[in-house]
MARDOKE-826087 format. One record per residue (C-alpha): x negated, y, z negated; residue in three letters. Coordinates in steps of 0.5 Angstrom, whole numbers, padded with zeros to 4 digits, always signed. Example, Ala and Ser with C-alpha at 12.3 -4.5 7.8 and 13.67 -1.06 7.14 Angstrom:
<sites>
-0025-0009-0016Ala;-0027-0002-0014Ser;
</sites>
This chain:
<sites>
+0171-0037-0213Unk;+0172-0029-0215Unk;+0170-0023-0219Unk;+0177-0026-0224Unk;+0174-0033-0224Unk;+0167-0032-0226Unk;+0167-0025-0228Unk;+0160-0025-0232Unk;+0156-0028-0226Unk;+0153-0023-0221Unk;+0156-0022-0214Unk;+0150-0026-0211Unk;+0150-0031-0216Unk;+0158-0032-0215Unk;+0156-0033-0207Unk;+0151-0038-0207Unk;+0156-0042-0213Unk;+0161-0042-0208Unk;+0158-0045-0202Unk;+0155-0050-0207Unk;+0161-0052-0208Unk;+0164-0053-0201Unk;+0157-0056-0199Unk;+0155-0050-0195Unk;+0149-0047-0198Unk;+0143-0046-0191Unk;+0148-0045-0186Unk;+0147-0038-0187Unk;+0142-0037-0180Unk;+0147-0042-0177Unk;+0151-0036-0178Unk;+0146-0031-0175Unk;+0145-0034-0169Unk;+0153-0035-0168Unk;+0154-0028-0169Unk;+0147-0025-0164Unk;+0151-0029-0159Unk;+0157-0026-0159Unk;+0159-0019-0155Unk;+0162-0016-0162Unk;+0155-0017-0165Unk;+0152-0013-0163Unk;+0145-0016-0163Unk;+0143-0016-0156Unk;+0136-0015-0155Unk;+0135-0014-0163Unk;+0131-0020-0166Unk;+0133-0023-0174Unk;+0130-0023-0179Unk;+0135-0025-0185Unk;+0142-0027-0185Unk;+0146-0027-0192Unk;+0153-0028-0193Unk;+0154-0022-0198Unk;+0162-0023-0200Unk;+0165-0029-0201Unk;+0173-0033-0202Unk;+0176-0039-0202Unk;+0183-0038-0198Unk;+0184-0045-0198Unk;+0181-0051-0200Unk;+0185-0056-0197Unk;+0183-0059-0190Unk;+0182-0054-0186Unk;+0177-0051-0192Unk;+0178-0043-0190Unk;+0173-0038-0193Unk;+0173-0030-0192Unk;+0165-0027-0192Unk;+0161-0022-0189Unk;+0157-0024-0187Unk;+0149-0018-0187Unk;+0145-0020-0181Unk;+0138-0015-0183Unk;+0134-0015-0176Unk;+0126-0013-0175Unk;+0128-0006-0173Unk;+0131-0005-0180Unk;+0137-0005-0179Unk;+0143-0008-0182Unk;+0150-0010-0180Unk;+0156-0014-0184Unk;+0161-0017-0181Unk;+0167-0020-0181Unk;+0167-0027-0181Unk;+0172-0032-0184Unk;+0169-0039-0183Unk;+0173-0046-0183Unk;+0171-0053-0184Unk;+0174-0059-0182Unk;+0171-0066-0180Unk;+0166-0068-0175Unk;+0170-0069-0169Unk;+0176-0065-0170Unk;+0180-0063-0165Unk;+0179-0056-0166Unk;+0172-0057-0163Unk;+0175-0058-0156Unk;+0181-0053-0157Unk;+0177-0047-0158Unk;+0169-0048-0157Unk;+0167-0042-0156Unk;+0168-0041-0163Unk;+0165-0047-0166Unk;+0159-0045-0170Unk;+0153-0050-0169Unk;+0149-0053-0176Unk;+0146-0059-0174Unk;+0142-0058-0181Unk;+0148-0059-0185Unk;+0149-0064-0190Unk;+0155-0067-0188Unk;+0158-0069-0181Unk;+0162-0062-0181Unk;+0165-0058-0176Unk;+0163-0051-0178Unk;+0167-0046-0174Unk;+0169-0038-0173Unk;+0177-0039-0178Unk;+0180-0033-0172Unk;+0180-0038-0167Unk;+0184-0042-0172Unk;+0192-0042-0172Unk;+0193-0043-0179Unk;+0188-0038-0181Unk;+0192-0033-0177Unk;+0198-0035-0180Unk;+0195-0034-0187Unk;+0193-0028-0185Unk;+0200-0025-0182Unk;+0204-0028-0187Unk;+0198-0025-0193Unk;+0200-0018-0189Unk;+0208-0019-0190Unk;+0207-0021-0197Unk;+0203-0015-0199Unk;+0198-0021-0202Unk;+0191-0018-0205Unk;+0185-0023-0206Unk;+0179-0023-0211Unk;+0173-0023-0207Unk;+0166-0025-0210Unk;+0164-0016-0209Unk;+0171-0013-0207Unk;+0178-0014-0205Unk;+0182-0016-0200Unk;+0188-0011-0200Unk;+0194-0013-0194Unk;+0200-0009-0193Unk;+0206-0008-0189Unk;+0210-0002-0188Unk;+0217-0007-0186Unk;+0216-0013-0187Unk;+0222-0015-0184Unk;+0218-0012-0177Unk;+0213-0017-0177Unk;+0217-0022-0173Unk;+0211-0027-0171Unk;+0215-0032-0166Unk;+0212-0038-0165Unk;+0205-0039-0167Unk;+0204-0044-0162Unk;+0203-0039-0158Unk;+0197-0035-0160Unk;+0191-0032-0155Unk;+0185-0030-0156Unk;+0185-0025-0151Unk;+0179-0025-0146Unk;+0175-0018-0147Unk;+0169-0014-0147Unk;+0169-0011-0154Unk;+0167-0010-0161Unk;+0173-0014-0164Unk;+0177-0020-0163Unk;+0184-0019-0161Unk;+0190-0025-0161Unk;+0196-0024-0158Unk;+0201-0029-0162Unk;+0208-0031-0160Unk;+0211-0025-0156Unk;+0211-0020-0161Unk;+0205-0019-0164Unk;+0198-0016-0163Unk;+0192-0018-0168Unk;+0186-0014-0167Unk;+0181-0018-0172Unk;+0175-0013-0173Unk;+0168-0016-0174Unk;+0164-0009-0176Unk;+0165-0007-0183Unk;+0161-0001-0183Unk;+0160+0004-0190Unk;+0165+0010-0191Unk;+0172+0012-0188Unk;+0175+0008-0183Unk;+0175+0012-0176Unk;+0180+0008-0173Unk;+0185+0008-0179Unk;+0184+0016-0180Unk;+0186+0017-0172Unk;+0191+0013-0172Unk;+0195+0015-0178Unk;+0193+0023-0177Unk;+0196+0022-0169Unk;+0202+0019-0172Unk;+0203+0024-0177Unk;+0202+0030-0172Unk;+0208+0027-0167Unk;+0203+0024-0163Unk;+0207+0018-0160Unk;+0203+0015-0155Unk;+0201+0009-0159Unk;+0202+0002-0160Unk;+0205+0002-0167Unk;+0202-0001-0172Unk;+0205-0006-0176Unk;+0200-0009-0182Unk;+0193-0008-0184Unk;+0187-0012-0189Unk;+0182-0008-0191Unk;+0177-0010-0195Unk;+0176-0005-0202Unk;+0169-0005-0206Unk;+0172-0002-0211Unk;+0167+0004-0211Unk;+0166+0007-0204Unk;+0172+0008-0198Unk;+0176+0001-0195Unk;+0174-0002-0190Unk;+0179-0005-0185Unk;+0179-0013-0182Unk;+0185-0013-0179Unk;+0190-0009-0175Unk;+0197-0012-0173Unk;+0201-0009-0168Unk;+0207-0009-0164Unk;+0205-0013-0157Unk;+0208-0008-0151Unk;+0211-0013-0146Unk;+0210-0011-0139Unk;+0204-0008-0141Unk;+0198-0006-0136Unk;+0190-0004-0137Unk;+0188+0002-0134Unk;+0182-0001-0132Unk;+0186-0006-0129Unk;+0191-0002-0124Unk;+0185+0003-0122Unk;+0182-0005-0120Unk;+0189-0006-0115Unk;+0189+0001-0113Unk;+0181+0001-0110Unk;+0181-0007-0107Unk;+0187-0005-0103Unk;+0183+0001-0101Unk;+0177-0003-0099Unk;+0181-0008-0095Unk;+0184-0002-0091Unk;+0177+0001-0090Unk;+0174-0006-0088Unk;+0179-0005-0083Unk;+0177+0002-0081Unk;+0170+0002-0082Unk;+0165+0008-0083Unk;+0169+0014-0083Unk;+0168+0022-0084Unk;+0168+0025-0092Unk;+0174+0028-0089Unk;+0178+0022-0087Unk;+0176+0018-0093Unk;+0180+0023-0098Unk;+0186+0022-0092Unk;+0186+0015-0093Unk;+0186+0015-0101Unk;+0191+0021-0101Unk;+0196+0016-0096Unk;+0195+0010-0099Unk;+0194+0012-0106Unk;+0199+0017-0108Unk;+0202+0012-0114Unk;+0195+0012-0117Unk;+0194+0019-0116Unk;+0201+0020-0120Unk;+0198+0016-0126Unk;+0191+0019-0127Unk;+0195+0026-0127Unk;+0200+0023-0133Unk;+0194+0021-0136Unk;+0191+0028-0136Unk;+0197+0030-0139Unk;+0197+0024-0144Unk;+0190+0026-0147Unk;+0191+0032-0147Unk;+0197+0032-0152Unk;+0192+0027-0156Unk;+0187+0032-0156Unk;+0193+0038-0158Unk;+0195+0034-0164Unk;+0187+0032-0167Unk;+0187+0040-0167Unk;+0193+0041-0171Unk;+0189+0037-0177Unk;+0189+0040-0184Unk;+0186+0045-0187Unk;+0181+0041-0192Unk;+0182+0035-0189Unk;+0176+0031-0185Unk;+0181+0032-0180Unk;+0180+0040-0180Unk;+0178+0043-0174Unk;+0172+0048-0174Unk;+0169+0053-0169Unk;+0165+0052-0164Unk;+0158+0055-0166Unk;+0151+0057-0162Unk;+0148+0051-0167Unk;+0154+0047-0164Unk;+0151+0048-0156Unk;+0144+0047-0159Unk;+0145+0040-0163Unk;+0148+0037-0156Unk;+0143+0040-0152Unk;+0137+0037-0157Unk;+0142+0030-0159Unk;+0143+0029-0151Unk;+0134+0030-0149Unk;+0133+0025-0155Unk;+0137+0020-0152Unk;+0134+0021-0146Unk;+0127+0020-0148Unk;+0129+0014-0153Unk;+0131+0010-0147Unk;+0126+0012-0141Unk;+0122+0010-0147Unk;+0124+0002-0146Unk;+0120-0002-0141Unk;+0124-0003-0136Unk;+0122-0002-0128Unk;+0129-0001-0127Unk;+0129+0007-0130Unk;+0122+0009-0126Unk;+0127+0013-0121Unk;+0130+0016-0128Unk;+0123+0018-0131Unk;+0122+0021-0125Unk;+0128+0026-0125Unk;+0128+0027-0132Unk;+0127+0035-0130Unk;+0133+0035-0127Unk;+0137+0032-0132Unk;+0134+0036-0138Unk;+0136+0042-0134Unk;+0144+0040-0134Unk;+0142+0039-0142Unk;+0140+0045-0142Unk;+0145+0050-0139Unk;+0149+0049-0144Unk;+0144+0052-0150Unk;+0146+0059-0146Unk;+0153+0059-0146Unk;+0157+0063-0151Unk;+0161+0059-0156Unk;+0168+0059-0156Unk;+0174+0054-0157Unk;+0175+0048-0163Unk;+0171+0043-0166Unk;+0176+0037-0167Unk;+0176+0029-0168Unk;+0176+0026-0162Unk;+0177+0019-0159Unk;+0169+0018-0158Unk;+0170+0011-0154Unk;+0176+0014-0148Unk;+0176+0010-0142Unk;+0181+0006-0136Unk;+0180+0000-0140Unk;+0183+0003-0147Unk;+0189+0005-0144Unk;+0195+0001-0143Unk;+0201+0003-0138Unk;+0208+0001-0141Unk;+0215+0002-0139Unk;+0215+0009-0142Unk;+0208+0012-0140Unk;+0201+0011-0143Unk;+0198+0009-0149Unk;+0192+0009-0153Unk;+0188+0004-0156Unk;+0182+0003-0160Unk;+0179+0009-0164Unk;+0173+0006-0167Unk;+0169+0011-0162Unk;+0162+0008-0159Unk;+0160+0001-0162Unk;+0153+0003-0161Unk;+0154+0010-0165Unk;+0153+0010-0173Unk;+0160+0010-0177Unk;+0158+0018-0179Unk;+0156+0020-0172Unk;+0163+0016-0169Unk;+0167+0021-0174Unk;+0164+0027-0173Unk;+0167+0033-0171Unk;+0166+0036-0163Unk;+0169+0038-0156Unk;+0175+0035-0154Unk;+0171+0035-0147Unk;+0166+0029-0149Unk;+0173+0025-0148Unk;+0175+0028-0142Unk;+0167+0027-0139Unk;+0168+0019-0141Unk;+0175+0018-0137Unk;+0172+0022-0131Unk;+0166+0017-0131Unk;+0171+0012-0132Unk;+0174+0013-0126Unk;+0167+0013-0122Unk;+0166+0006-0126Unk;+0172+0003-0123Unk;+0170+0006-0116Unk;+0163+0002-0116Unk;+0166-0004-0121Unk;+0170-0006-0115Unk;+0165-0006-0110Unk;+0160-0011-0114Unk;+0165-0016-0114Unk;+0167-0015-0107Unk;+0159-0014-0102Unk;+0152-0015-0105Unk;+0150-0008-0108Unk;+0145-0007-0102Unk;+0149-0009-0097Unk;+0152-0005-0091Unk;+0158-0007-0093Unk;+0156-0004-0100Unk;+0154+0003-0096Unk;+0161+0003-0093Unk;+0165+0002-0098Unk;+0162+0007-0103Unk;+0163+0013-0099Unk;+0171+0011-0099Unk;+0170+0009-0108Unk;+0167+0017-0108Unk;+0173+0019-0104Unk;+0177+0015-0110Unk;+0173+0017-0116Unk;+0173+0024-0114Unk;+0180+0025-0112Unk;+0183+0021-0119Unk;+0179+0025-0123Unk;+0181+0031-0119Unk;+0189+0030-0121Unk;+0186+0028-0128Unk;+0183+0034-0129Unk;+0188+0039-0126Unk;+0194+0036-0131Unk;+0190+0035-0137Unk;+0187+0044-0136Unk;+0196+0045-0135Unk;+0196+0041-0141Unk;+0191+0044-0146Unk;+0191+0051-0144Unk;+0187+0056-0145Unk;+0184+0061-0150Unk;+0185+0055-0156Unk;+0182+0049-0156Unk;+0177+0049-0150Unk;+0172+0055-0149Unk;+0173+0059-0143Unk;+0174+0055-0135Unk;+0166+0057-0134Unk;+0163+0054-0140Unk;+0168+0049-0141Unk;+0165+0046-0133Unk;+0158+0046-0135Unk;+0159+0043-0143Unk;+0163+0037-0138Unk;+0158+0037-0133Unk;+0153+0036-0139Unk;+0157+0031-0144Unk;+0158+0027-0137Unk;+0151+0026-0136Unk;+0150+0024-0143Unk;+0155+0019-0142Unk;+0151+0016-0136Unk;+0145+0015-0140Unk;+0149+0012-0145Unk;+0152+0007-0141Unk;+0145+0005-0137Unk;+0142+0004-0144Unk;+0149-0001-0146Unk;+0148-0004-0139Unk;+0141-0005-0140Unk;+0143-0009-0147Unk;+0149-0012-0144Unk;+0150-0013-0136Unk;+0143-0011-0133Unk;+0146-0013-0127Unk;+0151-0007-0127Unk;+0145-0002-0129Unk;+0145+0002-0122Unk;+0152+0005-0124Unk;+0151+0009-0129Unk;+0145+0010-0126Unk;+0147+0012-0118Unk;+0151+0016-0121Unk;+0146+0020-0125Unk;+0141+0020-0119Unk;+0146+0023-0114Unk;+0149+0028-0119Unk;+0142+0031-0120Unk;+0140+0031-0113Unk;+0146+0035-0111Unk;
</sites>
């Protein structure tokens, strides 16, 4: 059923005589607690209070029964968010219940013996999907429109799709590898206004900017009065890919395995063995300064009139980050957590970093950014790096992931990274209060600090000076500042997500307030 099938009857209406029809009408709450409890949700420590399937079509009705829906989870805070969730219906104990249980939706109210079930963890469902891509196929749905399309067709070379893998990540989406050709990001948020994810991408590739994965196909969905939404991005698989995230993890466990060996050593020793033993590493962190910093050129390249145009750094520009970056800070220390009394103790110190930079003199661009950059959004392929994902920070709304701002914010969140990764991998190799712990973190520093050396050298060769970036001085202090920004921002995500993880983010900031 669509607005083409019953177009005198209301949206909502149209819904709720949809899942009439298929015997679905309750399974709404089953939904919500579905979503609360995958990563994508974003729903971790927030509390439901209602759930509506706002948006509705049948793709097909045969068996499986394939349904498109947004899916909008109001939560006791008052915020509310829509996602992407096509369902599938099959029989009670189908095979697809031990196949892919984890996308499985549990309804133990339903009318029927069903197997209810998130469709992407569905093969015929990602069928549909690419061969609607490749046909440029648009679907009426009970509120909008789901428009496919695909520049070359003939590009869209699935392989076989008896080989589709749901990729096992952290992230806001559902990524698929399908066959050997394609890589299916299905995205899970549909947020208002314009997509920062499909403005970045098309405004890089139109600047020349080619260290990206080549997008393929598309599936947004249209309103019809207000900005397309995208659900599905379609790329090319890069074969011999490896995340960023992953070779900074074989770098650091061959460190420690060497300094297991060695045992406690001096600052200066520490830095000798990474310089040894590292220099493959140290090459690539380099590479990859030179590769954002080339991405940052080419967002300042955006044009006149455009949302993608850059603007001036202001003196209200320094003041809305030093105030932005206090409120931030206080709307954490503001949780209950005995875990943040060390924090709420230096809280001094870390609005004093803040605070800097309200007396620098403005100088340098304003421009778009990636918002989100870090070691596991990265992949290295035969001829380089490339970037991923620019949806920006998860947690962030729509309007602030679009704003315009220094290309520094990018560069503070790969320098943390690089701290993240160092820390990271003593976590799964000795117990966080250990003395093996203590040892190894002396030589993770000595990592952390000479990768974000080279990633700093070669990204200042490549952006150069006097355009895009304020003047050396200014330009430290507004770094320093978004870095500590970011560790207070990982601290509230690690609180919600991985409160096990929390001393990392929260080490760091500690250690640099004290220095």
């Amino acid at each position: 059923m669509s607005r083409e099938a019953e177009p005198h009857m209301s949206e909502e209406a149209a819904v709720t005589a949809l899942l009439r029809e298929h015997h679905l009408e309750g399974c709404e709450a089953a939904l919500g607690a579905y979503i609360a409890r995958q990563r994508w949700g974003g729903a971790q420590g927030r509390i439901i209070e209602s759930t509506t399937i706002v948006d509705a079509a049948v793709i097909s009705a045969g068996t499986p029964l394939l349904l498109h829906t947004l899916t909008a989870v109001r939560f006791t805070d008052t915020r509310t968010m829509r996602y992407a969730l096509p369902l599938g219906v099959r029989p009670a104990g189908d095979p697809i219940a031990e196949r892919v249980p984890e996308f499985v939706i549990p309804w133990p109210e339903a009318p029927r013996p069903i197997t209810l079930y998130d469709a992407v963890g569905d093969s015929e469902y990602i069928e549909w999907l690419l061969d609607s891509i490749r046909s440029g196929r648009t679907l009426p749905t009970t509120s909008g429109t789901l428009r496919f399309s695909c520049p070359d067709p003939a590009a869209l070379d699935t392989g076989s799709l008896s080989s589709v893998r749901h990729l096992r990540v952290e992230q806001s989406n559902t990524s698929l590898e399908v066959g050997d050709a394609i890589f299916l990001k299905h995205l899970r948020r549909v947020e208002p206004g314009p997509s920062q994810e499909l403005e970045m991408s098309d405004a890089l590739e139109a600047a020349g900017f080619s260290h990206l994965a080549p997008l393929l196909g598309r599936t947004v969905w249209d309103p019809g009065d207000a900005a397309p939404s995208p659900l599905v991005l379609v790329q090319r698989f890069l074969h011999n890919s490896t995340e960023g995230w992953a070779l900074a993890l074989t770098s650091l466990r061959d460190l420690y395995s060497n300094a297991e060996s060695v045992g406690h050593a001096d600052p200066v020793e520490r830095r000798a063995m990474v310089d040894d033993q590292d220099a493959a590493f140290l090459a690539e962190s380099m590479r990859l300064g030179k590769v954002v910093a080339e991405m940052h050129l080419a967002l300042a390249s955006g044009a006149p009139g455009t949302d993608m145009a850059p603007e001036p750094m202001t003196e209200e520009s320094l003041n809305t980050w030093a105030n932005a970056m206090t409120g931030e800070l206080d709307q954490l220390l503001a949780r209950d957590e005995p875990s943040l009394d060390q924090l709420r103790d230096a809280r001094a110190g870390v609005v004093a970093r803040f605070d800097q930079i309200r007396g620098l003199s403005p100088s340098g661009l304003l421009t778009r950014i990636h918002g989100d950059l870090h070691l596991g959004q990265l992949l290295r392929v035969d001829t380089g790096w490339v970037i991923l994902d620019f949806e920006g920070e998860p947690d962030r709304t729509p309007a602030e992931r679009r704003e315009l701002s220094t290309p520094l914010r990018d560069v503070a969140a790969m320098l943390r990274s690089f701290d993240y990764a160092a820390s990271a991998a003593i976590v799964e190799r000795a117990p966080p209060e250990s003395p093996e712990a203590a040892m190894l973190s002396g030589y993770g520093e000595a990592w952390a600090d000479a990768n974000r050396d080279a990633f700093w050298s070669a990204y200042l060769e490549t952006i150069g000076s006097g355009w895009v970036l304020p003047a050396p001085g200014p330009s430290l202090v507004l770094r320093r500042a978004f870095e500590v920004q970011k560790a207070v921002y990982e601290i509230g995500y690690e609180l919600g997500h991985r409160p096990a993880w929390v001393q990392i983010p929260l080490r760091f900031l500690l250690r640099g307030i004290n220095q």
